[in-house]
C-alpha positions in Angstrom: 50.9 59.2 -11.6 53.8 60.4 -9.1 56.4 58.1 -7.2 54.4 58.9 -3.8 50.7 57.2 -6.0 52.7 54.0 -8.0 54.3 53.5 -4.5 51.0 53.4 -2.5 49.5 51.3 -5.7 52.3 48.5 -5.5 51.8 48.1 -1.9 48.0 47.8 -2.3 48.9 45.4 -5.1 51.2 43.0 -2.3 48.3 43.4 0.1 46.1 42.1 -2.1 48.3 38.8 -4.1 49.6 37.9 -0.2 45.9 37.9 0.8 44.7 35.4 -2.1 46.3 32.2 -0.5 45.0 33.2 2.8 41.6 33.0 1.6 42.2 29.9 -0.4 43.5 28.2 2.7 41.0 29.6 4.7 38.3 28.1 1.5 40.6 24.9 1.7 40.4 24.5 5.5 36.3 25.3 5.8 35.7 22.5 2.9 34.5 18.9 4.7 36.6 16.4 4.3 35.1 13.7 1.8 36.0 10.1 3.6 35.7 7.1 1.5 33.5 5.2 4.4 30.9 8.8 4.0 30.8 7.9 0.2 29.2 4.4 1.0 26.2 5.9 2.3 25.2 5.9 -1.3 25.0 3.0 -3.5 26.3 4.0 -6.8 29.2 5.4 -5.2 29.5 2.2 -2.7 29.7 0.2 -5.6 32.3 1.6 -7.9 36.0 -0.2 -7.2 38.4 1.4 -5.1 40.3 2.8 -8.0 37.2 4.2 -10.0 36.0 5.8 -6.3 39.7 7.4 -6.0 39.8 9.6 -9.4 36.6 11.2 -7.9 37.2 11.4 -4.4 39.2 14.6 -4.4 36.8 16.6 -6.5 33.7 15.4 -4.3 32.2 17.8 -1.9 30.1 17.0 1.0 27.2 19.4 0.9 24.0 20.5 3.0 20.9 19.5 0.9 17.9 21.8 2.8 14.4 21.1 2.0 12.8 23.2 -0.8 16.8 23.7 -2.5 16.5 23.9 -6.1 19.2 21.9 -7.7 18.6 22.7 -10.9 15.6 23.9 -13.1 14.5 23.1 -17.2 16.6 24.3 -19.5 19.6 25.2 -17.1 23.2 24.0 -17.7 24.0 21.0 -15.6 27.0 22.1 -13.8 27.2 19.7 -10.8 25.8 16.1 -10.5 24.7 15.1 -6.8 24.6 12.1 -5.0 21.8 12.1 -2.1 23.2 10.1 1.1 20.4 11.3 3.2 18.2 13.7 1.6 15.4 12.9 -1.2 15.2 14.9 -4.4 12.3 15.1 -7.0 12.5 15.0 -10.7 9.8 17.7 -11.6 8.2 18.8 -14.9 6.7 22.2 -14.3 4.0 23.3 -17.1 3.9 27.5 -17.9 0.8 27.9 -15.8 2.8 26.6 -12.7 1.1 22.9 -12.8 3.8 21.0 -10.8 4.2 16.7 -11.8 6.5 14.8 -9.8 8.3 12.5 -12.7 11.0 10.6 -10.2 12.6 10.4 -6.7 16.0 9.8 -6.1 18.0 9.0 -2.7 20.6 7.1 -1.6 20.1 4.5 -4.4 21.0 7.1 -7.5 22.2 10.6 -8.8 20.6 13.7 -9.8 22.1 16.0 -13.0 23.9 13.0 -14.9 25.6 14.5 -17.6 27.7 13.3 -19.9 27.5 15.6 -23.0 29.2 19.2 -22.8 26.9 21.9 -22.7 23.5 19.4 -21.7 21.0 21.2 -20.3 18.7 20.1 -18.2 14.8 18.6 -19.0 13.2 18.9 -15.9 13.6 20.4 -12.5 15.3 18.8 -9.2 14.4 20.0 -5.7 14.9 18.6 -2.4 12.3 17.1 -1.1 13.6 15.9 2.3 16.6 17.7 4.0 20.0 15.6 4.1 23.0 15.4 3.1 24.6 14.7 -0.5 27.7 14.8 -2.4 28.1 17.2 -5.3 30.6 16.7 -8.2 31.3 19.3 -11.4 29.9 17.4 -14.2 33.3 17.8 -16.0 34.9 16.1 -13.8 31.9 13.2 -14.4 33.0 13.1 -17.9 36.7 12.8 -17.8 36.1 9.7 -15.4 33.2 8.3 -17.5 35.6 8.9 -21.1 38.3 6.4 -18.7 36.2 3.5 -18.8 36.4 1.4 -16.3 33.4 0.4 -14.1 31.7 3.8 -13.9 30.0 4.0 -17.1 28.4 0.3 -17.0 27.3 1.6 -13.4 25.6 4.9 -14.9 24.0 3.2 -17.9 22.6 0.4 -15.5 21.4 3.7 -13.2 20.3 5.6 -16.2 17.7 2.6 -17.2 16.6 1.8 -13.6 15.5 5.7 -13.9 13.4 5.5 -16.9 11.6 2.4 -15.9 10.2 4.4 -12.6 9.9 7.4 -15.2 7.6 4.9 -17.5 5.9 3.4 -14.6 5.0 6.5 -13.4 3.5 8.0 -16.4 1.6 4.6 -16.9 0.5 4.8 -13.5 -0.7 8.4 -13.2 -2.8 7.1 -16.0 -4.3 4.2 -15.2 -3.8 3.7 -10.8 -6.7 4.8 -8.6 -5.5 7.8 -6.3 -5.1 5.4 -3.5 -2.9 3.5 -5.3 -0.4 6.5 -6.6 -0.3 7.5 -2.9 0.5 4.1 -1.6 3.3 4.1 -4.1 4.6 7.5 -3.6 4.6 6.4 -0.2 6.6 3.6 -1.0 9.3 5.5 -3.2 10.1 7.6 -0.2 10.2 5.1 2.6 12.3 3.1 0.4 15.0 6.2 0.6 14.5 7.0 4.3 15.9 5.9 7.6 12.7 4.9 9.3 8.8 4.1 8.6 8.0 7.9 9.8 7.9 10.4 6.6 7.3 14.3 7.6 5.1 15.5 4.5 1.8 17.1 4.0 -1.3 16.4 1.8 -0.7 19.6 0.0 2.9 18.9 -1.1 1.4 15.4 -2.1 -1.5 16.8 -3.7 1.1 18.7 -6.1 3.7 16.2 -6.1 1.0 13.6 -8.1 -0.9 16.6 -9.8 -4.4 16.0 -8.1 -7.0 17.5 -5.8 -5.9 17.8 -2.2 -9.2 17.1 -1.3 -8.5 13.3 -2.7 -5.5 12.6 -0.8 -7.1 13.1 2.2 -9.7 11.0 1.0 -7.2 8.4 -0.3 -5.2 8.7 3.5 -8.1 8.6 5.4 -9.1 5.6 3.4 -5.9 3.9 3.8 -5.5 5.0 7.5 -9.3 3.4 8.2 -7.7 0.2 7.0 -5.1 0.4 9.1 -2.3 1.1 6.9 -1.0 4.1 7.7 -1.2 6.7 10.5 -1.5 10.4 9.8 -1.1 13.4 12.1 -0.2 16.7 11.4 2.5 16.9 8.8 3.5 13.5 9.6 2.7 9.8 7.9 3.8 6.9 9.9 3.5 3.4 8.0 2.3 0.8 10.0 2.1 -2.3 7.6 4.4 -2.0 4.7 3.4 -5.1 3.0 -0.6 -3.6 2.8 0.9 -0.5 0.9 2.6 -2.8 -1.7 -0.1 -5.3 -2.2 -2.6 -1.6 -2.8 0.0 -0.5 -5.2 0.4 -3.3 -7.0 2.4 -2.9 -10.4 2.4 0.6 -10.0 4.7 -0.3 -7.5 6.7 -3.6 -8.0 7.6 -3.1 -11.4 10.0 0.1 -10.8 11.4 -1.5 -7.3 12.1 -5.1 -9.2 14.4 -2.3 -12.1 16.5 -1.1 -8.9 16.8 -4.4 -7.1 18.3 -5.5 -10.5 20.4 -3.6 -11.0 21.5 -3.8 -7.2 22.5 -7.6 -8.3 23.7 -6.9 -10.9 26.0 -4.5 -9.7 26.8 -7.3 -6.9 27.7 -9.8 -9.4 30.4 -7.6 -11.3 
């Protein structure tokens, strides 16, 4: 290589190291800015003290949770944990011939892709099932604030068993509730995470969401509409007496809801 080639090479080689903090700045600059009063929308964040919220603050980023986004799938690395302010994600199992069980819901009230063990990988699937917002933190940085102590892993363990009592309730209800009463209480899971008594859904997604024939959900919401319970036009499920649903659900219900309202007073009390 001549003079006239290793010149034109260094000064590509300037270019390019005085471009890289324009672009981070530029990255920097385009990145929301995570407030402390935005991390109260959701309640495991809400209820961590101020100094516990602080370490994770700065790595927290506001992000854009669109319907359908696939958060993570079985068996993939859990890189990021998110916490829903506004937007609804499913816990699914999906079987090799496609079969699609919905196994939890989270919103504002939890956290999807908990992970506390390097390398975990993930046993089910998470996708959002209602668009929002959320905040998304690198699972590392999970780790080094749970391996602090402090109030954060009491919180997540507390969490973590509120989860697999709706995970237990579930199973025992998808084997022994009638198919009005799994609808009444998928109902109930998402109007418990949503801003008003109006849910924009189909009977198809529902249909796949509890594993069962389309053809019964509209059965089962035409049933429950009849009695006044719910009203249902195109795409669009408007609850009209909350209290019916519960007393249809019955334990499939209550018994999950009394796990988070525990652990809501609990948290409360600490």
């Amino acid at each position: 290589m001549n003079n006239a080639q290793l010149g034109v090479a260094a000064q590509k080689k300037t270019q390019s190291v005085n471009h890289i903090p324009a672009m981070a700045e530029e990255s920097k600059a385009a990145r929301p800015v995570v407030s402390y009063s935005g991390t109260q929308q959701n309640e495991l964040l809400a209820a961590l003290p101020h100094p516990d919220l602080e370490t994770l603050v700065e790595h927290l980023e506001l992000v854009p949770l669109p319907f359908g986004k696939e958060l993570f799938e079985f068996g993939s690395k859990l890189e990021y944990v998110y916490f829903p302010t506004t937007a609804i994600v499913s816990l699914l199992y999906v079987m090799e011939d496609g079969a699609t069980t919905e196994i939890a819901v989270i919103g504002h009230e939890g956290a999807a892709g908990v992970s506390l063990f390097m390398g975990e990988r993930a046993t089910c699937s998470a996708v959002v099932q209602s668009a929002g917002y959320g905040y998304r933190l690198k699972t590392q940085y999970l780790r080094d604030a749970f391996t602090k102590g402090g109030a954060l892993p009491q919180l997540l363990m507390r969490y973590t068993n509120a989860l697999f009592a709706q995970m237990a309730q579930n199973a025992v209800g998808g084997r022994h509730s009638s198919i009005e009463q799994k609808l009444c209480r998928w109902l109930l899971d998402r109007l418990d995470r949503s801003p008003s008594n109006e849910l924009k859904v189909t009977q198809e997604l529902i249909s796949i969401m509890l594993g069962v024939r389309r053809e019964s959900i509209t059965a089962a919401a035409g049933k429950l509409q009849d009695e006044g319970l719910i009203q249902y036009r195109r795409g669009n499920i408007t609850v009209l007496n909350r209290q019916g649903l519960e007393d249809y659900a019955g334990e499939c219900y209550k018994v999950a809801k009394s796990e988070y309202d525990r652990l809501l007073m609990d948290v409360a009390r600490a």
